[in-house]
N, C-alpha and C positions, 0 to 999 in steps of 0.2 A: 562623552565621545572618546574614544581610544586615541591615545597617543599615536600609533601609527598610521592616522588619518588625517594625520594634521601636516601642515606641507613643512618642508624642511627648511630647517636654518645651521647658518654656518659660522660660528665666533671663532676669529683667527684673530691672536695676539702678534705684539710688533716684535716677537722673537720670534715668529713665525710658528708656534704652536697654535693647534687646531683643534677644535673641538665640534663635535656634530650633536643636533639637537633638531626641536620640531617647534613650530611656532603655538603658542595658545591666545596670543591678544596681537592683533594689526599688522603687520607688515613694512616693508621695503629693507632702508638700511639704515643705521645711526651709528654713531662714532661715538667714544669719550676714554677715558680711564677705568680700567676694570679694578674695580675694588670688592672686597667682600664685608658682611655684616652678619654674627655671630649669633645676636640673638633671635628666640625663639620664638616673640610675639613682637607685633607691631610694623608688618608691611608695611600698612598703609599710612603711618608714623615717617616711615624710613624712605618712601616714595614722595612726601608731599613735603618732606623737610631741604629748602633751598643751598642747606651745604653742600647735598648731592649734586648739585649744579654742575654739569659734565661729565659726570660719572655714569658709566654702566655697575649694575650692584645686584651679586647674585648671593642671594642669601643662605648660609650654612643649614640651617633646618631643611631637613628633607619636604617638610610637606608646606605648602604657603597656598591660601586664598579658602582656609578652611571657615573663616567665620566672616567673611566677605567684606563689603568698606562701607562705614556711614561718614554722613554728613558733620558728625561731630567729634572725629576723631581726627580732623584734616589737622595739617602744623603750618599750612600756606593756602592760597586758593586754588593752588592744581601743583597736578604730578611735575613733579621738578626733574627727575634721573632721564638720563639719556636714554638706558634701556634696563631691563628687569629679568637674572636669569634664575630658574631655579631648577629645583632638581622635581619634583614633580606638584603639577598644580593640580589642586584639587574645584572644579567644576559648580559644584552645588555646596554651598556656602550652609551652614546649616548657625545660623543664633539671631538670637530675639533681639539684636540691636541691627542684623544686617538689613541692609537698602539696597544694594545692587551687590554682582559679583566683582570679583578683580578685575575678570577678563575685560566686562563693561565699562571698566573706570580707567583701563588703560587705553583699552580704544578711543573712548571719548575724549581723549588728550591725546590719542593716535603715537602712543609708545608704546615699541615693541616689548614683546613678552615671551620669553622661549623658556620650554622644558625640555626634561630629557638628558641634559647636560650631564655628567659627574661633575657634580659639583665639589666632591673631596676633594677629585683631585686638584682642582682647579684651583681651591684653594691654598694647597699645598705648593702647587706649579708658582700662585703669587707670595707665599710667605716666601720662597726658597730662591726667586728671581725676585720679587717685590712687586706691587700695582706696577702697570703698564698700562699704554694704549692699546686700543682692541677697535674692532669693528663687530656689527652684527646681519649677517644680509643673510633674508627670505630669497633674496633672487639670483646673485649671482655664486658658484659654490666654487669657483675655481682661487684655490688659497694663494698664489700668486696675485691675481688680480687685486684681490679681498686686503695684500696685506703690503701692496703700493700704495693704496689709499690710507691706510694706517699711519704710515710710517711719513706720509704728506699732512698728518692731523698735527696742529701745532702743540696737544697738551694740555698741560694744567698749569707747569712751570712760566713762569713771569709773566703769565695770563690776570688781568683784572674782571673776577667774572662776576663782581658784587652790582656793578653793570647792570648787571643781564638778570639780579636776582630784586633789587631794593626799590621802591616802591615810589613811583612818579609824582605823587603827592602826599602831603603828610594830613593823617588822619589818629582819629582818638579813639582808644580801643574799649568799649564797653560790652563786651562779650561778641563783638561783631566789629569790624572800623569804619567807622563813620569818618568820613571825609572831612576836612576841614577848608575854610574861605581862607585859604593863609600863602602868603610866596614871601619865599625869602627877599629881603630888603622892605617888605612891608608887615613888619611885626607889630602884635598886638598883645597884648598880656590878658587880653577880652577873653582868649582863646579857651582859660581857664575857668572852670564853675566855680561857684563860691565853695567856701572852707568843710561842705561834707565831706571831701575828699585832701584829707590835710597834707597829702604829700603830690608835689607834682616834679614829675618823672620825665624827661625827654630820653626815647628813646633811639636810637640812630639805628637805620635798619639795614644792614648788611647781607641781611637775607636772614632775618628773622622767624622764629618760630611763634606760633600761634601762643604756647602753651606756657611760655617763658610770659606772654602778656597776663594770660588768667592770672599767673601766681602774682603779680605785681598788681593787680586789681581788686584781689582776695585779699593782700592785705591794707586795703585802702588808698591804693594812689590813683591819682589820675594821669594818665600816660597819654603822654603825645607823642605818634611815631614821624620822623622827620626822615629824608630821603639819605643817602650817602654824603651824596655831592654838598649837602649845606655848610654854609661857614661856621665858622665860631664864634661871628658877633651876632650872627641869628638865632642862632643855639643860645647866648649869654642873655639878649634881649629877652627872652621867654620867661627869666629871672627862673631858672629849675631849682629845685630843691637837691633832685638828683640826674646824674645823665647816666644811661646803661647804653652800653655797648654792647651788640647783637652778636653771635654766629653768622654764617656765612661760606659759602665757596671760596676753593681756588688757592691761592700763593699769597697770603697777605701782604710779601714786600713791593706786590705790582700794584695794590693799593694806598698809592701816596698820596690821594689826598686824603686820604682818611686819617694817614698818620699825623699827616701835617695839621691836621684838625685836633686829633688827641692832643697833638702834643701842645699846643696853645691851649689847650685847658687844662693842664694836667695840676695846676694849682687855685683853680677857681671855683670847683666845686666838686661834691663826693662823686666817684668814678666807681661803675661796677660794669668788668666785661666777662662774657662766658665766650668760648669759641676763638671765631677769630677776630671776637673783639679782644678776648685774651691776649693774643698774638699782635693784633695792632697796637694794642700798651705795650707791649714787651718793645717793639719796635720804637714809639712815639718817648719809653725810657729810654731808649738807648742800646737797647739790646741786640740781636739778630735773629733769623728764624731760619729753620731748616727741611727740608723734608723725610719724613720718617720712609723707611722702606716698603711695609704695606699700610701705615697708620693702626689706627685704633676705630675700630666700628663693632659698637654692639651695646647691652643692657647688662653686661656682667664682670666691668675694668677694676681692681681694685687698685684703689687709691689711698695715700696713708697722709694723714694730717701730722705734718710735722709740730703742730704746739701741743696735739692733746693724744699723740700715739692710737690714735682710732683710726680703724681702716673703714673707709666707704667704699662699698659697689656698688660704681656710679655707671650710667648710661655716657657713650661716648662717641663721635663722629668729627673724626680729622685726620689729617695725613700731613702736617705741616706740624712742629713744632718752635716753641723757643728754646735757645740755648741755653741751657742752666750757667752756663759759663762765660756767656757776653753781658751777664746781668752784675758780676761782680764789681763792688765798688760804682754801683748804681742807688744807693741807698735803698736796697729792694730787699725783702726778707721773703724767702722760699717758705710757705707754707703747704704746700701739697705734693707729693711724689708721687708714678707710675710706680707700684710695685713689680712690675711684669720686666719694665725696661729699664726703669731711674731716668726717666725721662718726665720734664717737671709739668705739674700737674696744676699748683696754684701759687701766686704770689703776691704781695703788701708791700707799700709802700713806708717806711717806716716814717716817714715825717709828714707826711699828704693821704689825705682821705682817699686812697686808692685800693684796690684789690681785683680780684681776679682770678679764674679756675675755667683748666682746658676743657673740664667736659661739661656735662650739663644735670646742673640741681634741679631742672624743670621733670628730668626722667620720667620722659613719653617716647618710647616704651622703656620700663626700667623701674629699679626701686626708689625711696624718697628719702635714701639716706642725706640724702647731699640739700634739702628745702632749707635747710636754718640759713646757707649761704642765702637767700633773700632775707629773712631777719637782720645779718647784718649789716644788710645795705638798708634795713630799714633805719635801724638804730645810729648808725653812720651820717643818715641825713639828719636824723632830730637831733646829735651829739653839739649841730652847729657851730661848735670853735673845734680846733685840732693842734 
């Protein structure tokens, strides 16, 4: 169906710049953070991953919805982004893995989808002012109206949106999760199969990805996912071999009990966070975190390992950083840099089985430079003294 029969939509940012487009998936209005994401493949990656949690996210490739969405590429169990813009979508899906189109998989989660946009500029307009709040309304086009509402949205800043993303009960993930008969203060170590699986993993879900589980199950663990909220003598009681720390939405310093929870374990057993479990270590050491101007979103970050001068292009999704400079005299050893910013990328604990990196070795969508970082949270568990 031509673009010019598709009913109109209106994204007005909270600097009052205005952008006209047309709708392709559901209607009304929805509010968040207008962010962009760089890479070229991976939609439906970048829709169903729980960082997005609040975010409107309009993707720099021009063409999106070309090879449509399955069942097996999800990274959560539904579309997580507040809205989806891009620059033109394409209708008939054409590959031998597709199941439905875009258009079908946003409706059915009833979030909006608008074409049409310049999205250059757009993206230009956020590198050069930074992410902002935005709205997007099919119905009403008057930008006054459109951008009172905006400017009444509370944000992302000292927002706890992990809330809103982690997961009501904790279950076991064997290529699917399976629920578990478990609530905190009534712990069972039952919970555990016998020793086929010689490593057992808690992992705390901050708004977790799917894919980050495969790799932790690929190399033989068995993973129990536990809610935000749980304590630390619940977590302890499970006797883990290892605890990971998930990604996630939002502002991690609004996340205190998570810190508070880090930080009571920070010497009881091996720690591995990506995302803003990254950021909650940085925080639960002592650090501080900040917000980047427009973040990092895409499949193509390069990243430089400071022990072995090897650059990784890594897959990446956040807008919050830690301080490279709140961490000094933290006994913290910087292992990973943003090439692009110098903005820090991975860090170790130099005395305590700890470590951590901002973006993601799971890389869906993206390359798999960055997979050994699970190896070392393998070997980090079997090492057993420190």
């Amino acid at each position: 169906m031509a673009i010019f029969n598709q009913p109109r939509a209106t994204l007005v940012l909270e600097d009052g710049k205005v952008f006209r487009g047309r709708v392709f998936a559901s209607r009304g209005e929805t509010l968040g953070e207008v962010v962009f994401n760089t890479a070229m493949t991976g939609y439906q990656e970048v829709l169903t991953d729980p960082s997005y949690k609040g975010q409107i996210v309009a993707m720099t490739y021009p063409l999106i919805g070309n090879y449509g969405v399955n069942e097996e590429d999800m990274e959560s169990a539904a579309v997580q982004v507040e809205g989806f813009i891009v620059r033109e979508y394409l209708p008939f899906p054409s590959n031998w893995r597709s199941q439905k189109s875009l258009k079908e998989f946003l409706e059915h989660a009833h979030v909006l989808g608008i074409q049409g946009i310049d999205t250059r500029a757009l993206t230009r307009h956020i590198r050069t002012a930074g992410a902002m709040k935005g709205i997007i309304s099919t119905g009403e086009t008057n930008p006054q109206e459109l951008l009172d509402k905006v400017r009444a949205y509370p944000g992302l800043v000292g927002r706890d949106l992990v809330e809103k993303v982690t997961t009501t009960s904790p279950y076991v993930w064997d290529g699917e999760p399976r629920p578990l008969a478990w609530k905190p203060g009534l712990i069972s170590t039952d919970i555990w199969p016998d020793r086929q699986h010689p490593r057992k993993v808690v992992a705390l879900d901050y708004g977790i990805k799917y894919n980050i589980l495969r790799h932790l199950v690929s190399r033989n663990c068995h993973v129990t996912v536990l809610p935000a909220q749980v304590k630390p003598e619940d977590i302890l009681a499970l006797e883990p071999d290892g605890l990971f720390l998930s990604n996630g939405p939002g502002d991690p310093a609004a996340v205190t009990y998570a810190i508070s929870t880090v930080r009571s374990l920070l010497n009881q057993v091996p720690i591995f966070g990506i995302c803003l479990g990254h950021q909650l270590l940085g925080l639960a050491l002592g650090g501080t975190t900040f917000k980047l101007k427009f973040g990092h979103r895409g499949g193509n970050q390069p990243v430089k390992d400071l022990r072995t001068g090897k650059v990784e292009i890594t897959s990446q999704n956040h807008g919050f950083c830690v301080d490279i400079q709140s961490l000094k005299g933290k006994d913290v050893e910087l292992t990973h840099i943003n090439l692009n910013d110098k903005t820090l990328e991975g860090m170790r604990h130099r005395k305590l089985p700890i470590f951590s990196v901002q973006y993601h070795p799971e890389a869906s969508p993206g390359p798999h430079d960055a997979a050994y970082l699970f190896d070392d949270f393998i070997a980090l568990m079997e090492k057993k003294q420190w």
